[in-house]
C-alpha positions as a LaTeX table, in Angstrom:
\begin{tabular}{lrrr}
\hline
Residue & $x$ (\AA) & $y$ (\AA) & $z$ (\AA) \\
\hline
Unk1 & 26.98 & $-6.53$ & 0.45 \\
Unk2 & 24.09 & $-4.96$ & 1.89 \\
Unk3 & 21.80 & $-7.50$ & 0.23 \\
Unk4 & 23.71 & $-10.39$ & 0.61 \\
Unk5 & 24.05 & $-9.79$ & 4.60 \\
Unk6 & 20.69 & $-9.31$ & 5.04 \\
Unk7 & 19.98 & $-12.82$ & 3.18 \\
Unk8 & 22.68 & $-14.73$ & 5.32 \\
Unk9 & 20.72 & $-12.94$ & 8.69 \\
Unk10 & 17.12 & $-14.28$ & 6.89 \\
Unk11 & 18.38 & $-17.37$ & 5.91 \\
Unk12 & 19.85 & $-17.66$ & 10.21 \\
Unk13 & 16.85 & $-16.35$ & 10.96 \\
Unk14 & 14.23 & $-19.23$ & 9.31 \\
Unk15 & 16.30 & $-22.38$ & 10.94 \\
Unk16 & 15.73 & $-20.59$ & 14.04 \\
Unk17 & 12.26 & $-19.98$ & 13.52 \\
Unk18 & 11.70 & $-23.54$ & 13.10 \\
Unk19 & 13.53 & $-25.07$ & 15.62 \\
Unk20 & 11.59 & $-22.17$ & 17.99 \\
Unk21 & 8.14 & $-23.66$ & 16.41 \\
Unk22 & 9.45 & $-27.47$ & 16.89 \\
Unk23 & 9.95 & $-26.44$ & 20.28 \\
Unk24 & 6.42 & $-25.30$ & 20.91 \\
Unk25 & 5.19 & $-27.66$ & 19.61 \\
Unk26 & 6.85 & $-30.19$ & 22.33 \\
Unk27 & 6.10 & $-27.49$ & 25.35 \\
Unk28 & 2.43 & $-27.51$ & 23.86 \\
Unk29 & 1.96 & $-31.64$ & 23.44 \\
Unk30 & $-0.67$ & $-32.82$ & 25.63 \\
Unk31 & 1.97 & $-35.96$ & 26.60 \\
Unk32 & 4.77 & $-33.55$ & 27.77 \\
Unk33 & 4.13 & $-33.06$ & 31.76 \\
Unk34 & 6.16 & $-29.80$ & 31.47 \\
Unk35 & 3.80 & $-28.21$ & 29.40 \\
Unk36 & 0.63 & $-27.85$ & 32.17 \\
Unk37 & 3.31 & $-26.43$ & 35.05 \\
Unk38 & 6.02 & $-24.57$ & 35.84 \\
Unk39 & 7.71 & $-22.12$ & 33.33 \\
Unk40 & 6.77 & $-24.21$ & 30.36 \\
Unk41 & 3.48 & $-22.40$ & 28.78 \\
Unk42 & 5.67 & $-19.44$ & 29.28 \\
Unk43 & 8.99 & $-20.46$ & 27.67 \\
Unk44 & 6.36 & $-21.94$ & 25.06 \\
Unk45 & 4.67 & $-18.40$ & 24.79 \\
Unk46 & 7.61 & $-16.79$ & 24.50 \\
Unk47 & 9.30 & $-19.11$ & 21.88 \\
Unk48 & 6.12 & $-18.68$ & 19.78 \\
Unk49 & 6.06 & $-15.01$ & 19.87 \\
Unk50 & 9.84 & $-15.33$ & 18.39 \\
Unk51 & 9.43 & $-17.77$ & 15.94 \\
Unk52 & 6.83 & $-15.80$ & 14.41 \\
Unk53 & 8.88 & $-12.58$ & 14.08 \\
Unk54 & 11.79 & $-14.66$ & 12.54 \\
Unk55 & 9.88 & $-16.33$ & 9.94 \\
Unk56 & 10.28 & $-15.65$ & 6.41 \\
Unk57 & 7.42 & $-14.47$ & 4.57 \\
Unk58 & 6.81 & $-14.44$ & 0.74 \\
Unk59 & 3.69 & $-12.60$ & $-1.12$ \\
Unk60 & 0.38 & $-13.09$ & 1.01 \\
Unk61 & $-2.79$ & $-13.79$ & $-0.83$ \\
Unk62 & $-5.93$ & $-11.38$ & $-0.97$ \\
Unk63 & $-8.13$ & $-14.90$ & 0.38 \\
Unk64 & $-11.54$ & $-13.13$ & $-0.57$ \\
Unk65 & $-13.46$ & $-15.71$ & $-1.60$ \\
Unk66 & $-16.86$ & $-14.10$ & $-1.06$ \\
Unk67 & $-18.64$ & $-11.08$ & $-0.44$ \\
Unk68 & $-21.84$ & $-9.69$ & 0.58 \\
Unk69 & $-24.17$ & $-7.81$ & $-1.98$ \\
Unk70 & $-27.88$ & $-6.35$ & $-0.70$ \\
Unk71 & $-27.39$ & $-8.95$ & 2.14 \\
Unk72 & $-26.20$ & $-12.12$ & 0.03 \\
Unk73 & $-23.29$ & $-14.06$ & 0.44 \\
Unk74 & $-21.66$ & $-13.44$ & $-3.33$ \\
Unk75 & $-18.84$ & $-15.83$ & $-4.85$ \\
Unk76 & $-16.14$ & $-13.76$ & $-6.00$ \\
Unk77 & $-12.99$ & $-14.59$ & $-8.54$ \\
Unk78 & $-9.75$ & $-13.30$ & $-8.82$ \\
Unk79 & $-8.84$ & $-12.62$ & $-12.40$ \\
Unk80 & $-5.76$ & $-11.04$ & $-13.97$ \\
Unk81 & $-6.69$ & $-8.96$ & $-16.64$ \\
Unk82 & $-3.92$ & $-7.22$ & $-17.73$ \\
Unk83 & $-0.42$ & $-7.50$ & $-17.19$ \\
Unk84 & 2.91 & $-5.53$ & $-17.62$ \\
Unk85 & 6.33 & $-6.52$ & $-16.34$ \\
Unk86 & 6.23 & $-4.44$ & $-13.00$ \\
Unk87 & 2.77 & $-5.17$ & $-12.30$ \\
Unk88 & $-0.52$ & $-6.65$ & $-13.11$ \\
Unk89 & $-4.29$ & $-5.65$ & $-12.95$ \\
Unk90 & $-6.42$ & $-7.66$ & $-10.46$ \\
Unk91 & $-10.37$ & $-8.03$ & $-10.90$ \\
Unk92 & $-12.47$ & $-9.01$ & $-8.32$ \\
Unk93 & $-15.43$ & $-10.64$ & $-9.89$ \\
Unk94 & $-18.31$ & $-10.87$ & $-8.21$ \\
Unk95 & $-20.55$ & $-13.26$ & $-9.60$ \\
Unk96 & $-23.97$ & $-12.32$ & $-10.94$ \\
Unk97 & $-23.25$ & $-8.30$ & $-10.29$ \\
Unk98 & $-21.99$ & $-7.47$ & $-13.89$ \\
Unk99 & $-22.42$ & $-3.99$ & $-14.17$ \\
Unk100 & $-24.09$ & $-3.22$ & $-11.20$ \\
Unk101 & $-22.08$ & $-1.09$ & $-9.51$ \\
Unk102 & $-19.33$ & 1.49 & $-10.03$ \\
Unk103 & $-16.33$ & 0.05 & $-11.34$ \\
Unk104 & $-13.33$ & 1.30 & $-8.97$ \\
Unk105 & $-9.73$ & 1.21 & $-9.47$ \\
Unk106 & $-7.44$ & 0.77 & $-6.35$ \\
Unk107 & $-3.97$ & 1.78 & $-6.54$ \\
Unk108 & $-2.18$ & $-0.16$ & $-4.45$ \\
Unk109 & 1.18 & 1.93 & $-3.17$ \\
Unk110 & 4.38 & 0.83 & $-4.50$ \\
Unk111 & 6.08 & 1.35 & $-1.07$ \\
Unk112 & 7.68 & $-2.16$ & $-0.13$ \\
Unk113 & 4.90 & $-3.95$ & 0.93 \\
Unk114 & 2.80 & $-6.14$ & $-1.77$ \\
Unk115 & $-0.67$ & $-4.78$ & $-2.85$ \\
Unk116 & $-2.43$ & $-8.00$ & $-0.24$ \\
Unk117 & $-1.54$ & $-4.55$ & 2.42 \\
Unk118 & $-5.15$ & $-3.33$ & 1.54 \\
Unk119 & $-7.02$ & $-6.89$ & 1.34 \\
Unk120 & $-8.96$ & $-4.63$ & 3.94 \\
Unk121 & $-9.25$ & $-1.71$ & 1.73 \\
Unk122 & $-10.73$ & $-4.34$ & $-0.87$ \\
Unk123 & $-12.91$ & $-6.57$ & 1.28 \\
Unk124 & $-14.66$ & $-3.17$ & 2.33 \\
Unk125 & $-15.69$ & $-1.62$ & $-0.75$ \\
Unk126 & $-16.56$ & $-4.86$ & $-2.96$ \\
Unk127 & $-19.89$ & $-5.14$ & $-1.36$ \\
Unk128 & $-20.99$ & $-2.18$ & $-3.68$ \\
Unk129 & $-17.89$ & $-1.86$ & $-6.34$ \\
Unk130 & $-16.65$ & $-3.27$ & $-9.38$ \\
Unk131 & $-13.11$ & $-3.69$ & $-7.87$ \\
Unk132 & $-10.05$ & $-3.88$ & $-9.48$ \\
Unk133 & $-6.23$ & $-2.88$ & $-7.65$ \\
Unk134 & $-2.51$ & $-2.47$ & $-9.16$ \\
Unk135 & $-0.30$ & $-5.83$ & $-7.72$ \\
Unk136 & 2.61 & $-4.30$ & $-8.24$ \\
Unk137 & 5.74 & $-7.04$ & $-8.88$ \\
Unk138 & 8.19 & $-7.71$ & $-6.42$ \\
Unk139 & 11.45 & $-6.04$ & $-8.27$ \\
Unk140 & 13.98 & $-8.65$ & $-7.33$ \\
Unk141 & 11.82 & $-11.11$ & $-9.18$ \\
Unk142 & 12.34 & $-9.23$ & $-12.56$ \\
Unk143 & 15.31 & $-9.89$ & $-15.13$ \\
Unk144 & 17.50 & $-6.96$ & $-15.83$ \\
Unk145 & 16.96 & $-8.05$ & $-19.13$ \\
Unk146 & 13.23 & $-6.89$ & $-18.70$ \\
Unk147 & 14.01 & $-3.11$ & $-18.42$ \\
Unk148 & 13.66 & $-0.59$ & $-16.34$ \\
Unk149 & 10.33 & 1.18 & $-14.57$ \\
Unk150 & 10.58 & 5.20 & $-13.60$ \\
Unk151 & 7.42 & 7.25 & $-12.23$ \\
Unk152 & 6.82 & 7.87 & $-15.85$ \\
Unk153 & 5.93 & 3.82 & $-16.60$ \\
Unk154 & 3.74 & 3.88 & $-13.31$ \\
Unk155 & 1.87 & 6.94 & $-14.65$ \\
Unk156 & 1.48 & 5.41 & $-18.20$ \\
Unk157 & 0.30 & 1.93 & $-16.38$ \\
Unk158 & $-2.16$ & 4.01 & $-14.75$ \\
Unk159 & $-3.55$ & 5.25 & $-17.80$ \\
Unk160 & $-3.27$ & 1.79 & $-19.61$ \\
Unk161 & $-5.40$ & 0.11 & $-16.55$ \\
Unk162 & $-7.54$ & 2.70 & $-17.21$ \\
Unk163 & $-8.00$ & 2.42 & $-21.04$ \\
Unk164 & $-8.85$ & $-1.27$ & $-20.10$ \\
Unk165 & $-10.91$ & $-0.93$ & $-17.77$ \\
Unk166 & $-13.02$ & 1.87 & $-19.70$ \\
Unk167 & $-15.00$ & 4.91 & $-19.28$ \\
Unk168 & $-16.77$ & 5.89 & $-16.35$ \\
Unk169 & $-14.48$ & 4.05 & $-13.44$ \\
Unk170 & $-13.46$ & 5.58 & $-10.42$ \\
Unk171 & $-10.07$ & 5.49 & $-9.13$ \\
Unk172 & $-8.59$ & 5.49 & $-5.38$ \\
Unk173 & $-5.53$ & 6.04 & $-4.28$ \\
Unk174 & $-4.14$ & 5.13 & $-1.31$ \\
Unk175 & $-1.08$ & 6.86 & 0.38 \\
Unk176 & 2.31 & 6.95 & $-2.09$ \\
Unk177 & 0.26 & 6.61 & $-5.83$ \\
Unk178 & $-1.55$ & 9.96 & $-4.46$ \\
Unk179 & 0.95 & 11.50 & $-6.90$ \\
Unk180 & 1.06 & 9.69 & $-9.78$ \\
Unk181 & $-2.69$ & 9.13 & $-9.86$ \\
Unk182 & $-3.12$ & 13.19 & $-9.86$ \\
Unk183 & $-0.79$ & 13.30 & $-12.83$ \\
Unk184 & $-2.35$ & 10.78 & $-14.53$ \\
Unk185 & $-5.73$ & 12.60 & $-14.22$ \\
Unk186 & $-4.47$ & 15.72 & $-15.31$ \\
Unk187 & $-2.68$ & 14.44 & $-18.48$ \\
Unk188 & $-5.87$ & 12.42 & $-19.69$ \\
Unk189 & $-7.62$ & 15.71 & $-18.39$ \\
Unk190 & $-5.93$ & 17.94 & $-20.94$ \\
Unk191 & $-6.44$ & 15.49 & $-23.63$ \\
Unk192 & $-9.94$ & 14.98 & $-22.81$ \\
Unk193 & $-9.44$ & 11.10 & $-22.58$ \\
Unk194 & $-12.84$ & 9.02 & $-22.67$ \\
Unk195 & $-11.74$ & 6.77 & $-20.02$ \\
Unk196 & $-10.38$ & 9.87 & $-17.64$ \\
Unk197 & $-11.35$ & 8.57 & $-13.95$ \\
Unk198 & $-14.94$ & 10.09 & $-12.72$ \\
Unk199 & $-13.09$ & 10.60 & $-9.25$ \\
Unk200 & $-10.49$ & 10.55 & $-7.65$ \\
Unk201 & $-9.87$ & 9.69 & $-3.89$ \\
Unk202 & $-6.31$ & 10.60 & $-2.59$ \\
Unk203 & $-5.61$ & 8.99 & 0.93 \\
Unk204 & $-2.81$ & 10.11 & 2.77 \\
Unk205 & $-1.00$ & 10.89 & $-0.23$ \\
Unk206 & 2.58 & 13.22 & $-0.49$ \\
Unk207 & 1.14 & 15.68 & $-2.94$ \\
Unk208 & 2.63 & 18.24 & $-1.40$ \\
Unk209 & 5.16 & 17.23 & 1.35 \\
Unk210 & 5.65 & 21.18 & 2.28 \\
Unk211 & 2.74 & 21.21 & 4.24 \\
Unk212 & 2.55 & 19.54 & 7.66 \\
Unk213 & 6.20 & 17.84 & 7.40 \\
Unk214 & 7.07 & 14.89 & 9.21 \\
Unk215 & 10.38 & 12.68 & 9.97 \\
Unk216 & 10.37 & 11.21 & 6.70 \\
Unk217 & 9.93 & 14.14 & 5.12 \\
Unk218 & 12.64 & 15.86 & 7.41 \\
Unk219 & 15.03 & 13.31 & 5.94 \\
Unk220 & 14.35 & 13.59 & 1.85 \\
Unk221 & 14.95 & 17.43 & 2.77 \\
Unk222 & 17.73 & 16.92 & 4.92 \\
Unk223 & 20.00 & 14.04 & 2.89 \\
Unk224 & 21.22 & 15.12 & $-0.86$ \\
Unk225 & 20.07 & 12.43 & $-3.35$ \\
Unk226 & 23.53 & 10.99 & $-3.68$ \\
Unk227 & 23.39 & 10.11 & 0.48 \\
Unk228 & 20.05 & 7.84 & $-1.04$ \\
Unk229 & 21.72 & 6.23 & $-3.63$ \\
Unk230 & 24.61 & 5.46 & $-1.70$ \\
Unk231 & 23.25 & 4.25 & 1.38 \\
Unk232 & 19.51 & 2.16 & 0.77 \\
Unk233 & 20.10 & 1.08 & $-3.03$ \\
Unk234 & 21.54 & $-2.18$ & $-3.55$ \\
Unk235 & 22.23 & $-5.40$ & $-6.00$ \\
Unk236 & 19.80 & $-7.96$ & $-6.12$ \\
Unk237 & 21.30 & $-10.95$ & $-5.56$ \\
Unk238 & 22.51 & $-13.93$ & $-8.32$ \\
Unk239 & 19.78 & $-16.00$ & $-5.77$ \\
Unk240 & 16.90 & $-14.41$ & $-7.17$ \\
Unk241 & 15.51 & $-14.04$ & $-11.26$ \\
Unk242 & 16.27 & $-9.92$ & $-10.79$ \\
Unk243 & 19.84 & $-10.32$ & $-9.85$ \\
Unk244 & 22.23 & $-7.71$ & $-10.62$ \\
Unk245 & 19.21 & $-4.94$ & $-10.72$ \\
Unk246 & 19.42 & $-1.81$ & $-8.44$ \\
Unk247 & 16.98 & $-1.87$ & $-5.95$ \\
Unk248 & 15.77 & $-0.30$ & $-2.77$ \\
Unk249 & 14.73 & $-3.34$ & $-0.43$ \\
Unk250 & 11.56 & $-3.70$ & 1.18 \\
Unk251 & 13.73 & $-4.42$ & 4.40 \\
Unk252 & 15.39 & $-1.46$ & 4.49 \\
Unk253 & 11.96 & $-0.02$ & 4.66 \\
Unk254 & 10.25 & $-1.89$ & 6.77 \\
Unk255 & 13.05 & $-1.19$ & 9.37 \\
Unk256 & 12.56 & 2.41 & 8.91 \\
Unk257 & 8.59 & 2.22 & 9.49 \\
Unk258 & 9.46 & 0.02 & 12.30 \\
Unk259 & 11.85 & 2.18 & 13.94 \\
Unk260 & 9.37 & 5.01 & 13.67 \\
Unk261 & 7.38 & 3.30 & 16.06 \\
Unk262 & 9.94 & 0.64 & 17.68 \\
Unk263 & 7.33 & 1.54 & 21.27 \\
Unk264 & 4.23 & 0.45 & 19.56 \\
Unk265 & 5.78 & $-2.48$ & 17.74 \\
Unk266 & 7.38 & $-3.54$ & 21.28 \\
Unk267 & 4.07 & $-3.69$ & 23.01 \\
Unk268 & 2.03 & $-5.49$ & 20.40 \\
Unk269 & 4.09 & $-8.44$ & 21.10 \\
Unk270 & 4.90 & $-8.34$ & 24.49 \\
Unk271 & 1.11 & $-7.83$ & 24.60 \\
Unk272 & 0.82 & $-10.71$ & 21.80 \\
Unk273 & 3.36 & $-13.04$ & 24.25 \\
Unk274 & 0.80 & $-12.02$ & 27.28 \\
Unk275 & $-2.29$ & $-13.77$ & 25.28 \\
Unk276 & $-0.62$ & $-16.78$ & 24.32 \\
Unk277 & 0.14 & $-17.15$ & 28.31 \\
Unk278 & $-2.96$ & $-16.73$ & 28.96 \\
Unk279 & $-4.78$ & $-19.13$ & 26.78 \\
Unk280 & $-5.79$ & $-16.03$ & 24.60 \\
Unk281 & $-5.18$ & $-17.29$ & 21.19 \\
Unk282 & $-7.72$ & $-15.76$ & 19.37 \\
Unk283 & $-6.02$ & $-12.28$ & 20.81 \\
Unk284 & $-2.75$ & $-13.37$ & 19.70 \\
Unk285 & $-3.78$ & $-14.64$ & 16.01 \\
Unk286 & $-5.29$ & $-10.76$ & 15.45 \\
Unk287 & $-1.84$ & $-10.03$ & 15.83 \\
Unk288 & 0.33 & $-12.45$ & 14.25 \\
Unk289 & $-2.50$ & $-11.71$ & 11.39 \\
Unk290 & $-1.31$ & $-7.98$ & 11.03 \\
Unk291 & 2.06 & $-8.94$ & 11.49 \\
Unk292 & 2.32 & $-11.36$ & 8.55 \\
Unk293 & 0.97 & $-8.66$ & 6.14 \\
Unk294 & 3.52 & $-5.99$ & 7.83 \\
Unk295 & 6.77 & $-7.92$ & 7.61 \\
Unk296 & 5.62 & $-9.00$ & 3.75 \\
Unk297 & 8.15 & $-6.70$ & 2.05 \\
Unk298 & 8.61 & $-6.47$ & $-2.03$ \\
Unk299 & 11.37 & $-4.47$ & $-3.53$ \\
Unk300 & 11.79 & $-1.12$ & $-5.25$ \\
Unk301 & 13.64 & $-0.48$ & $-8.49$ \\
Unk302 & 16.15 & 1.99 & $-7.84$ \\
Unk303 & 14.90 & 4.23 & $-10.73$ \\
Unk304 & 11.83 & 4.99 & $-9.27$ \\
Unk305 & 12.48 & 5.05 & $-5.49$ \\
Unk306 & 15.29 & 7.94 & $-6.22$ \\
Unk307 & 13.16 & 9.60 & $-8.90$ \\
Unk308 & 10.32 & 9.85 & $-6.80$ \\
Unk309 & 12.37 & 11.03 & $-3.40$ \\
Unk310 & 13.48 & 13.87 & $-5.72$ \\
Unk311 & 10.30 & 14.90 & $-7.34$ \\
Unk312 & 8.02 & 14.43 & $-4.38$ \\
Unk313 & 9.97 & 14.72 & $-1.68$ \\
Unk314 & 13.05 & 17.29 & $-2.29$ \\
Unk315 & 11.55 & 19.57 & $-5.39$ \\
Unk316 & 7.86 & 19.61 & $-4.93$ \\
Unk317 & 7.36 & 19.29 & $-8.60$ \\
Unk318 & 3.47 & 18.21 & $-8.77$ \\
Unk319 & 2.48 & 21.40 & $-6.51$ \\
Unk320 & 4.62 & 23.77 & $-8.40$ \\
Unk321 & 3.38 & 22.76 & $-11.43$ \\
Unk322 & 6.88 & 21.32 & $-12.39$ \\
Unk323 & 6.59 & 17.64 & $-12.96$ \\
Unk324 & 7.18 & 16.46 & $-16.52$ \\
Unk325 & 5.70 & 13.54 & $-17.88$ \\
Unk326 & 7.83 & 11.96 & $-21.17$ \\
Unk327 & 8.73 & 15.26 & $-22.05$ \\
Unk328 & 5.72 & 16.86 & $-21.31$ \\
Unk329 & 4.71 & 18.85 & $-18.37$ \\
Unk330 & 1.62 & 17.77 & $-15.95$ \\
Unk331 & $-0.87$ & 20.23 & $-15.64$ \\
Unk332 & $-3.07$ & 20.38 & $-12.73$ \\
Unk333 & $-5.28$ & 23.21 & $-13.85$ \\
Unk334 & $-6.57$ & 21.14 & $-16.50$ \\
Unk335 & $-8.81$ & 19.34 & $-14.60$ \\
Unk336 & $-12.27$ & 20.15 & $-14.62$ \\
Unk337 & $-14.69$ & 16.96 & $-14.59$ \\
Unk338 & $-12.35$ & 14.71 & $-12.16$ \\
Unk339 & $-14.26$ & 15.01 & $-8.81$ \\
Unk340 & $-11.51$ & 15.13 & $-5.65$ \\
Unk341 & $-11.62$ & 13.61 & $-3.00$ \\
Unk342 & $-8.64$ & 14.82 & $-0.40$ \\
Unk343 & $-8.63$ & 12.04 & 2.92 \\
Unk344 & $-6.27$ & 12.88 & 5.49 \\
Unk345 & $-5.39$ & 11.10 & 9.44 \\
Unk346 & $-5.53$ & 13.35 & 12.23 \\
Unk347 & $-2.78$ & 11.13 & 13.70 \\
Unk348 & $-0.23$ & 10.46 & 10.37 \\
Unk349 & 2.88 & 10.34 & 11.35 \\
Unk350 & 4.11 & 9.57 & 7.51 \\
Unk351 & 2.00 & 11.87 & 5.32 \\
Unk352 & 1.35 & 15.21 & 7.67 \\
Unk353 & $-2.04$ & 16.69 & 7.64 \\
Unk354 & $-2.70$ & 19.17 & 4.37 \\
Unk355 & $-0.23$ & 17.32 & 2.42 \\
Unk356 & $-3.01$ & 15.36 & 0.53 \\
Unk357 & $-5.55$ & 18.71 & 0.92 \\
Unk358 & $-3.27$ & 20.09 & $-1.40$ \\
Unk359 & $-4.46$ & 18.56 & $-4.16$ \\
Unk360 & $-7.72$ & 20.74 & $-4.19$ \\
Unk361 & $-5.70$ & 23.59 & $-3.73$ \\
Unk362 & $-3.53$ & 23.18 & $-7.47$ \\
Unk363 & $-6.74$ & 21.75 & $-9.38$ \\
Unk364 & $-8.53$ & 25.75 & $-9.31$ \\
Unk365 & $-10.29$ & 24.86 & $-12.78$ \\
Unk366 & $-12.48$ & 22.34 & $-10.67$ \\
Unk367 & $-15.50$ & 23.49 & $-9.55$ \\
Unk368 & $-15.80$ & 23.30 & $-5.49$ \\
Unk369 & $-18.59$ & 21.24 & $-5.74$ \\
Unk370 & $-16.39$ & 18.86 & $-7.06$ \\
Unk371 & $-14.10$ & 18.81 & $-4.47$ \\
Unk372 & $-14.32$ & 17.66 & $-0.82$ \\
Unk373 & $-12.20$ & 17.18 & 2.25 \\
Unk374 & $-12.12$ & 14.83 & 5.13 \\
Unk375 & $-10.22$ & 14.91 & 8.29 \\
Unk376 & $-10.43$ & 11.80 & 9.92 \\
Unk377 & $-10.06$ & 12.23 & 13.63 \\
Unk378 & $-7.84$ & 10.11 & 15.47 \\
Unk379 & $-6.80$ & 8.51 & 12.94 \\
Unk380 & $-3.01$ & 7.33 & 12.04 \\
Unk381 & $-1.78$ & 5.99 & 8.61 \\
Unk382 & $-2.70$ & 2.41 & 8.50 \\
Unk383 & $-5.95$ & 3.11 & 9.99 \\
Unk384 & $-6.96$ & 5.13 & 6.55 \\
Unk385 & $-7.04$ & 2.27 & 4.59 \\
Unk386 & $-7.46$ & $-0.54$ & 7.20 \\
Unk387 & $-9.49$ & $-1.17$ & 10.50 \\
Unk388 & $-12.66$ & $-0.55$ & 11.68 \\
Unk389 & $-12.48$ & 3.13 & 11.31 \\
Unk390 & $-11.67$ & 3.01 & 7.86 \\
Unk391 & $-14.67$ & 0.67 & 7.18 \\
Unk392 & $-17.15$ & 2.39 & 9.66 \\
Unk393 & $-15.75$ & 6.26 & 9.00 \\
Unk394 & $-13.70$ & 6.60 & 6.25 \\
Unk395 & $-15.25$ & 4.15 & 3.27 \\
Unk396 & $-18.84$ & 5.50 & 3.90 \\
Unk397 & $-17.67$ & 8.87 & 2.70 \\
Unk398 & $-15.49$ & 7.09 & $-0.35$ \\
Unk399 & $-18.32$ & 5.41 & $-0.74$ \\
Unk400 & $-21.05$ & 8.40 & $-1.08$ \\
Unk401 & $-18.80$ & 10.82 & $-3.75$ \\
Unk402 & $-18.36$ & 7.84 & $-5.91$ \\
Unk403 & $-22.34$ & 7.18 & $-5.74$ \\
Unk404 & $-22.70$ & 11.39 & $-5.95$ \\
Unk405 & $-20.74$ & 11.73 & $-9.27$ \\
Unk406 & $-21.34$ & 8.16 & $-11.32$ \\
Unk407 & $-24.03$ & 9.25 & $-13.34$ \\
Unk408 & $-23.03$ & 12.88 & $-14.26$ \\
Unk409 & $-22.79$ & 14.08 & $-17.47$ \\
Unk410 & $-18.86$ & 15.35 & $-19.11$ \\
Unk411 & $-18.21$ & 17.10 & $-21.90$ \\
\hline
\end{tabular}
């Protein structure tokens, strides 16, 4: 029911949207006399600001076209190079820089937004990377009859994407795949796998949520597992290829990351309403731009939301050295050549500071030269990944471990 309400307010929601937007458009026509006084640019600001929160919004597209290499303006491809049923790995080729530069895996969190969240985390490093990311499939858009996908498939899809890619890439992780990233290292660690990352950069990540605990982690402590699975898993509906799967809806989360910060959301568009009245536009596209990417939710399967809320969230399992793998346990200590990188926001409010820090902390077979630590000042979640201090603060440091450890020799 959950599901199907939430469809019935979207579907309200869109013929609203666009009778708000025809509406605009007649405030806005140069013909209408209403539009140049009275309250009309306002009722037409204020209509505009509404029909773009009530629009629907499918997957966005990365839309990098080029890039910039040693100062030239560089073509650049998408291509899919491998694909599995939850997900599919995205190259960015840049054409004329094979093998150039240090090939770099982004994983892209599986969180309920779609991996376009980091076209800014992209467009940043391809200037000097091989680039590839994890675009993770919405989970309503998958047959039952397709199977399920645990943490265990996203750690083996890891490994996979990293098999294909080959030896000597470098992997970064960004927020939620923290985890699964630092078991995948350690399990192709212990096996001495040829295509074992040369680094790994953890950004905001929950490796150990016992450290620095916020409101989200307050609540995995605070609710048993059965309160999860009761209350924010739901059907798919018969609308949609997935229907009948158990799911947790990207909705339901972006309404919790929203009501985290309902103040902040509230004055980025009463502040996006104030530049449209004021003949701001280019103001008020910056924020309809975030805003499209924000409200661009995917779905969960229900398997892997719960699993991971009680592995990462409730038992701790990584840090304690508890997590199992297929059967087998993950082993942290048995990393030795996987250089770590630990990035943390002064300001998250989602991962707390020292949560991703752990990481260096449970690896004590890595030599300390290996490992390094960043506090970025100021700094909240999204502005890790995305923003100008995360290209003018944060990816300069990325950028220098990758360059420090690409050549080195492993055993």
């Amino acid at each position: 029911m959950l599901y199907s309400a939430y469809e019935i307010q979207r579907s309200f929601l869109a013929s609203a949207s666009a009778m708000a937007t025809a509406s605009v458009e007649l405030l806005q026509n140069p013909a209408n006399p209403f539009a140049y006084f009275g309250g009309g640019p306002m009722l037409a600001s204020a209509l505009d600001v509404f029909a773009h929160a009530a629009a629907p919004r499918g997957k966005p597209a990365f839309d990098l076209p080029t890039t910039e290499v040693d100062g030239q303006t560089v073509a650049v491809h998408e291509v899919i190079e491998a694909r599995q049923v939850f997900g599919q790995l995205r190259h960015f080729v840049r054409e004329g820089q094979e093998g150039r530069h240090p090939k770099l895996l982004i994983v892209a969190p599986m969180s309920g937004h779609f991996a376009t969240l980091l076209r800014g985390t992209v467009a940043r490093m391809l200037p000097g990377h091989d680039v590839y990311i994890t675009d993770w499939r919405d989970a309503r858009d998958v047959p039952l009859s397709d199977g399920t996908f645990d943490l265990d498939d996203y750690v083996d899809y890891l490994v996979g994407w990293l098999e294909h890619i080959g030896p000597g890439a470098h992997m970064l992780a960004v927020c939620q795949p923290s985890v699964p990233c630092l078991a995948a290292a350690s399990l192709m660690s212990a096996s001495k796998h040829p295509c074992r990352p040369r680094t790994l950069t953890m950004m905001g990540g929950p490796i150990d949520t016992r450290e620095g605990p916020t409101a989200v982690n307050q609540l995995a402590q605070e609710r048993p597992l059965s309160w999860f699975s009761q209350n924010v898993v739901t059907s798919v509906p018969f609308n949609y290829p997935g229907a009948g799967r158990k799911v947790y809806p990207g909705f339901m989360q972006l309404a919790g990351f929203m009501t985290m910060n309902l103040g902040n959301h509230l004055m980025s568009h009463w502040q996006m309403f104030r530049h449209l009245v004021q003949g701001d536009d280019e103001s008020a596209d910056a924020t309809k731009k975030f805003y499209e990417e924000y409200r661009s939710v995917c779905d969960m399967t229900a398997e892997f939301y719960l699993q991971t809320v009680n592995e990462v969230f409730k038992k701790h399992s990584l840090p304690k050295g508890e997590f199992m793998h297929r059967g087998v346990r993950i082993d942290t200590t048995a990393i030795t050549d996987v250089a770590l990188l630990a990035v943390e926001g002064e300001n998250d409010d989602i991962s707390g500071i020292g949560q991703t820090r752990a990481a260096l902390k449970i690896s004590p077979n890595l030599p300390d030269e290996m490992k390094q630590y960043y506090l970025a000042e100021t700094v909240g979640h999204y502005g890790i990944f995305n923003g100008s201090k995360w290209r003018n603060r944060i990816a300069p440091v990325v950028e220098a471990w990758i360059a420090r450890h690409d050549d080195l020799p492993r055993g």
